[in-house]
C-alpha positions in Angstrom: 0.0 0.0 0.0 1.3 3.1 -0.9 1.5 5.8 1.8 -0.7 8.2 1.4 0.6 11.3 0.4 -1.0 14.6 2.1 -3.2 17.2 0.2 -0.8 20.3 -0.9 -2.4 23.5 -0.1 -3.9 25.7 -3.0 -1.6 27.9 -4.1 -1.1 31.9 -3.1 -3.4 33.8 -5.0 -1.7 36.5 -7.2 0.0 39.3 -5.4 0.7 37.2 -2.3 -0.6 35.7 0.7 -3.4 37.3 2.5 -4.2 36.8 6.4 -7.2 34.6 7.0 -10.3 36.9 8.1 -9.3 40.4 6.9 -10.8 41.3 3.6 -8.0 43.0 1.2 -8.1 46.6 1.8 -9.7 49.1 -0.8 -9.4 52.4 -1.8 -11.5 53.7 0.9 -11.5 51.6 3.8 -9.0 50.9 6.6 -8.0 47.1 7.7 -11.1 45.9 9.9 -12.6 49.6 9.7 -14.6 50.5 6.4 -15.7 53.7 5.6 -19.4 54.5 7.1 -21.0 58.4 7.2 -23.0 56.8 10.5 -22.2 55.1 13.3 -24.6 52.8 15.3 -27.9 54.0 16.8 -27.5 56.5 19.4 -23.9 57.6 18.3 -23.0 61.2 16.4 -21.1 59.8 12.8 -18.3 59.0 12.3 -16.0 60.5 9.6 -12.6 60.2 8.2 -11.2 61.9 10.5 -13.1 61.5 13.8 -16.5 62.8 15.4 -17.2 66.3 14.2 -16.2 69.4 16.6 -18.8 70.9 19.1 -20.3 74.7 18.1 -20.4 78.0 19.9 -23.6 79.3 20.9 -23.8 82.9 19.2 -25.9 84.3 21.5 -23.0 83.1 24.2 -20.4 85.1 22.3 -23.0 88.3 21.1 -23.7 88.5 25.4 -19.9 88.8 26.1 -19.3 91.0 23.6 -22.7 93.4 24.8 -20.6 93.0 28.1 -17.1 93.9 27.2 -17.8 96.9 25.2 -20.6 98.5 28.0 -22.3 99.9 25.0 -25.5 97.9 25.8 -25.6 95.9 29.0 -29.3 95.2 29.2 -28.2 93.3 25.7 -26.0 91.6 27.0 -27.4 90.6 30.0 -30.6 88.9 27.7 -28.5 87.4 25.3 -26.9 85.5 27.8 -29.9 84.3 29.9 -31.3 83.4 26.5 -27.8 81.4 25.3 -27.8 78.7 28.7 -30.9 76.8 27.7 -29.9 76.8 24.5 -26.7 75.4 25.2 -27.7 72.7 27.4 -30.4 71.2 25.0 -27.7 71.4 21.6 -25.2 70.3 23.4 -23.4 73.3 22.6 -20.4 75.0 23.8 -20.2 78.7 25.1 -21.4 78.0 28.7 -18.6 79.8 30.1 -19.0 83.1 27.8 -22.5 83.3 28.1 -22.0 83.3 32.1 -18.9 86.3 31.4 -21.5 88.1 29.5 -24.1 87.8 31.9 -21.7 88.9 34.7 -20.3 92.0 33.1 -23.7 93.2 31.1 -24.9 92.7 34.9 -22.1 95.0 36.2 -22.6 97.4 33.5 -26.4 97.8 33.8 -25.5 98.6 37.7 -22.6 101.3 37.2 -25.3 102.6 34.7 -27.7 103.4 37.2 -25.5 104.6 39.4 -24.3 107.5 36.8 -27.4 108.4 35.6 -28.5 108.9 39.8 -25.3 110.5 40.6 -25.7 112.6 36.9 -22.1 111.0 36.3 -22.9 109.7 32.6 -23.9 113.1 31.6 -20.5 114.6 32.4 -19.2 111.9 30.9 -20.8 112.1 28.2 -20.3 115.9 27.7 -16.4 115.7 28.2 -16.5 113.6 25.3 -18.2 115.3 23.4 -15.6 118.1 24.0 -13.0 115.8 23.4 -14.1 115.0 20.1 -15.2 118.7 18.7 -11.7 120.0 20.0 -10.0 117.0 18.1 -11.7 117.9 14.9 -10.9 121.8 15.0 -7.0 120.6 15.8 -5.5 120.8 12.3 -2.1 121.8 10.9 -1.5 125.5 9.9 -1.3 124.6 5.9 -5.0 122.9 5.9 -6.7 127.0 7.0 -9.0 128.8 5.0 -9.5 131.9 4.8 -11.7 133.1 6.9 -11.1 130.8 9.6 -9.9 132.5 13.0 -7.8 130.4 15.3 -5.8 129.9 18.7 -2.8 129.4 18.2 -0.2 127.6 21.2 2.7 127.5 19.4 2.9 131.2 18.4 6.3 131.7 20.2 7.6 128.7 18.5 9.6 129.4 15.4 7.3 127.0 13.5 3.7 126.3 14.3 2.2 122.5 13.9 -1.2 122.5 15.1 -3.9 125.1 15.4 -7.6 125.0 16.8 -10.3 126.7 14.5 -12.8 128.8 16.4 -15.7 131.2 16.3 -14.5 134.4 15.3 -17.0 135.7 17.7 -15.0 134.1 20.8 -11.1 134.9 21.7 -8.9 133.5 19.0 -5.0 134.7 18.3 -5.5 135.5 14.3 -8.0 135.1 11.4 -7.1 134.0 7.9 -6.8 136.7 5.0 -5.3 134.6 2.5 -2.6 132.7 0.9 -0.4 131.8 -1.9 2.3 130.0 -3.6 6.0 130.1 -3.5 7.0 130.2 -7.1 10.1 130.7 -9.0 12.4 128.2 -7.0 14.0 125.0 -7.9 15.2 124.6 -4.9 14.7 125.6 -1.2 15.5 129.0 -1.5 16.4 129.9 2.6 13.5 131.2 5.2 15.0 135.0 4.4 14.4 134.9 0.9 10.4 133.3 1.7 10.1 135.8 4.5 11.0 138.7 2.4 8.4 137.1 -0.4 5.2 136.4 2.7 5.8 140.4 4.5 5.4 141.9 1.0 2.6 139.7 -0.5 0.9 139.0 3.0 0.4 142.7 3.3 -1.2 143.0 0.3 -3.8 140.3 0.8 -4.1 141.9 4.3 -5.0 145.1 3.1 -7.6 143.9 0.6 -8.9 141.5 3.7 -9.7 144.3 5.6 -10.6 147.4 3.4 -12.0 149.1 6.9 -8.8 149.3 8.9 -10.4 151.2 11.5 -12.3 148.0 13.0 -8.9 146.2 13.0 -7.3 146.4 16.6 -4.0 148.5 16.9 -2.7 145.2 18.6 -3.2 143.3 15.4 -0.6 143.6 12.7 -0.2 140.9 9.5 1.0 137.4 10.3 2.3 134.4 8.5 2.8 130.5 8.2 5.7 129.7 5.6 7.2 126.2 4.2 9.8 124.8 6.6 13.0 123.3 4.7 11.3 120.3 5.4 8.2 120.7 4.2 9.1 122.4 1.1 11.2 119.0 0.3 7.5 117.4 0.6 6.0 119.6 -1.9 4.7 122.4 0.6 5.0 125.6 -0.9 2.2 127.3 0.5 2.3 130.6 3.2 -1.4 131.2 4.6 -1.4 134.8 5.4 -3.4 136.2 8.9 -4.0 138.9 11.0 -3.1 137.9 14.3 -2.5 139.4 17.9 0.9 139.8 19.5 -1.0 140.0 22.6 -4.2 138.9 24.2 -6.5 137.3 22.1 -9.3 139.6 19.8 -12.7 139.2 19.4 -14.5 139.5 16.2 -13.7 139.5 12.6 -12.2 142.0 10.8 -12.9 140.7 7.3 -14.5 144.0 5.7 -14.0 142.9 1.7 -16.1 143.4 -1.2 -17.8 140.0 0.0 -19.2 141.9 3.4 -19.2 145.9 2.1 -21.8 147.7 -0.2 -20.2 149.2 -3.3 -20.0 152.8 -1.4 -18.6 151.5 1.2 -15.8 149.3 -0.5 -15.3 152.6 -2.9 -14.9 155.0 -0.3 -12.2 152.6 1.4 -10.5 152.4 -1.5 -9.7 155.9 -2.0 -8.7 157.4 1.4 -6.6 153.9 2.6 -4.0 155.0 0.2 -3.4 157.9 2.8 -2.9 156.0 5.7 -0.3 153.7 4.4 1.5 156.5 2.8 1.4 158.2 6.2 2.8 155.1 7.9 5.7 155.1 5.9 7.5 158.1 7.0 10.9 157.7 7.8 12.6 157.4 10.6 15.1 159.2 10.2 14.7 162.9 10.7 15.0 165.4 7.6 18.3 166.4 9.1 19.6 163.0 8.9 17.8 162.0 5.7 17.0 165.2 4.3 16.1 163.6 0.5 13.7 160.1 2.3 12.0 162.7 4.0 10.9 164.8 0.5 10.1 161.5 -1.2 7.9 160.6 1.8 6.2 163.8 1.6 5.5 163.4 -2.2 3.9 159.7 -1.8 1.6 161.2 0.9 0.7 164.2 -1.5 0.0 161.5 -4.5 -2.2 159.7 -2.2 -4.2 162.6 -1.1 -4.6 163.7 -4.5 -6.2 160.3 -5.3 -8.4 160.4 -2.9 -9.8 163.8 -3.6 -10.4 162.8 -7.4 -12.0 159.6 -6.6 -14.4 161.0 -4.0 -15.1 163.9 -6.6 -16.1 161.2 -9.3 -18.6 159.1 -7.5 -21.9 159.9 -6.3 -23.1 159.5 -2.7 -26.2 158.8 -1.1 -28.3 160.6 0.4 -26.5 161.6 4.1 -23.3 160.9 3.5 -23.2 163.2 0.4 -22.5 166.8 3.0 -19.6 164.4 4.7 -17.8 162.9 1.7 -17.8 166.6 0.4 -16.3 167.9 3.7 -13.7 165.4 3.5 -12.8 166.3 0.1 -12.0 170.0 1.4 -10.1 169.1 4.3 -7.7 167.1 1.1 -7.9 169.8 -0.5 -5.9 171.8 2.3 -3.9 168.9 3.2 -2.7 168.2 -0.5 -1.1 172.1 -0.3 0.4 171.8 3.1 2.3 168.4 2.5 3.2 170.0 -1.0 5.4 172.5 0.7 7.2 169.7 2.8 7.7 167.6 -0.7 9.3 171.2 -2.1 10.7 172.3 1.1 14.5 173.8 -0.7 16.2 172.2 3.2 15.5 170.4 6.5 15.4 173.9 7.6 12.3 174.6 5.4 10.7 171.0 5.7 10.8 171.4 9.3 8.7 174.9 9.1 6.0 173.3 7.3 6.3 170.2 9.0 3.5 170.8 12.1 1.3 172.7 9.1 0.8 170.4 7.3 0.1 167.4 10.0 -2.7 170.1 11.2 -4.4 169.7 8.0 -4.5 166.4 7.8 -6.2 164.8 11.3 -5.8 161.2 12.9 -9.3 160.5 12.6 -9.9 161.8 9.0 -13.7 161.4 7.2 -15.1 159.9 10.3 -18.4 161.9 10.0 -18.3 160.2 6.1 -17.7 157.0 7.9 -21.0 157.3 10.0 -23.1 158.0 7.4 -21.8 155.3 5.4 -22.3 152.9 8.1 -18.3 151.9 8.5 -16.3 151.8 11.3 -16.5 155.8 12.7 -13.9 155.1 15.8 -10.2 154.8 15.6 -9.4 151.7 17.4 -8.0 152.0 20.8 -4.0 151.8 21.5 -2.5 149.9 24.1 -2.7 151.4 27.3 -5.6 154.0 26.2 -9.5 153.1 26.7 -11.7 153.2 23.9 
């Protein structure tokens, strides 16, 4: 009898052995642990990459937020109350900011009685409100208009960076007449040379500013805001011109233009002013010292007299201020003859002979009554140390 030989096992399937019990792994599924989107009754699903994360209750964060920022606190205090319930029965996180948010909407909603009792909130309340309007009149000099009047902290400084805009009918330091720009200059051309350029240009916008010089106070003189070095590398080439006090704040505007003025008003101003800067340009040396400045003062002042009296000849006037406007034409009719001997005057000798003469004929507070029946400004202002 032949032995019997034993059964060889099948052979290996292609691509090796596999272990008995664990189906070959697909695509999508792990040894033992297929792919399902749901796990057994009772249990959340299961995904690829474990149970899915809990959520934050809204409400929960909306109360803390209410809480932190005190802007509502009754808000925050509902939210809150409103977010626990919800919480527990979704099984969703949050508990802990909901209970923050109901503590500090709770705090809140208490200091909040207190200051309206105590009338804290208001004051509160109104100091920032203060806050806030003086932030937003805080600007640098360039950004002025004219016509704005300021304050002005950093006057004694040599350059000025920030300036508050008030009412012109408060106290303020200066008022804006005007600017312009720097031209002609590649380059930084030195603080002399743009100082030089804002005192002659400034004065000009000044004087058209503020036709009635009269209602401009004798502490007020033209003002200025030029480029730094720095600035002008930055593209600033602006200089806002003012009138400003070298004192005590002013009251008031002084803006008196053809924008505020009638036409006989604004006419009238034009033809005497001429006068009064002539007359503030006398020398100071005397006519012994500078015998020939002296004459050519006296012949500018004639010139501008002599203006005057044709322009106030060629206009009509009405009604009460014609008498006035023709006194004041006959008092420049004396004056141009007496300050025509000082501009021929043959020595200092003869200059000073005429000199008192002709000052006579020509008074401080010249065409006042024309003034008043024009409605301008009638009064000289007062100087320092005098009363008005």
């Amino acid at each position: 009898m032949e032995p019997i030989q034993p059964t060889p096992p099948p052979p290996f399937p292609e691509g090796g052995p596999q272990q008995p019990g664990w189906p070959a792994p697909g695509p999508y599924t792990s040894p033992g642990m297929p792919y399902t989107p749901y796990g057994p009754p009772g249990m959340p699903g299961v995904g690829p990459y474990g149970p899915p994360r809990r959520t934050t209750n809204g409400l929960a964060v909306g109360s803390l937020v209410s809480g932190v920022v005190c802007c509502l606190p009754p808000l925050g205090l509902v939210l809150g109350l409103m977010a626990l319930p919800q919480i527990r029965k979704r099984d969703q996180a949050g508990k802990g900011l909901a209970i923050a948010g109901i503590a500090l909407s709770a705090l809140s909603c208490l200091l909040l009685v207190v200051g309206l009792v105590t009338g804290g909130i208001g004051s509160a309340w109104q100091g920032f409100k203060e806050n806030v309007d003086e932030a937003s009149r805080t600007k640098s000099p360039s950004s002025l208009r004219t016509g704005d009047c300021f304050g002005d902290k950093d006057k004694a400084k040599e350059y000025a960076t920030h300036v508050e805009v008030v009412d012109c009918a408060g106290p303020h330091d200066g008022e804006v007449t005007g600017r312009f720009k720097v031209t002609g200059f590649d380059t930084w051309p030195g603080e002399d040379a743009v100082d030089a350029l804002a005192e002659k240009r400034c004065d000009t916008i000044n004087s058209t500013y503020a036709l009635d010089t009269w209602a401009v106070p004798t502490d007020v003189w033209t003002y200025y805001y030029l480029p730094s070095k720095e600035s002008w590398r930055l593209g600033d080439r602006s200089v806002i011109c003012a009138y400003a006090s070298e004192g005590e704040p002013f009251k008031g505007s002084v803006r008196s233009d053809t924008s505020t003025l009638t036409l006989d008003q604004a006419y009238f101003l034009k033809a005497v002013n001429p006068i009064e800067a002539a007359v503030y340009e006398e020398p100071d040396e005397d006519p012994d010292e500078d015998f020939a400045a002296n004459k050519a003062w006296a012949g500018k002042v004639v010139a501008a007299i002599d203006g005057a009296r044709a322009g106030l000849k060629a206009q009509s006037w009405p009604g009460a201020s014609t008498a006035p406007v023709a006194g004041l034409g006959t008092t420049l009719d004396a004056a141009s003859k007496e300050f025509g001997k000082l501009a021929r005057a043959a020595d200092a000798e003869a200059y000073w002979d005429a000199y008192d003469t002709a000052w006579d004929a020509l008074p401080e507070n010249l065409g006042a009554e024309a003034r008043t029946a024009l409605g301008l400004t009638d009064t000289l202002p007062a100087k320092e140390g005098t009363s008005a």
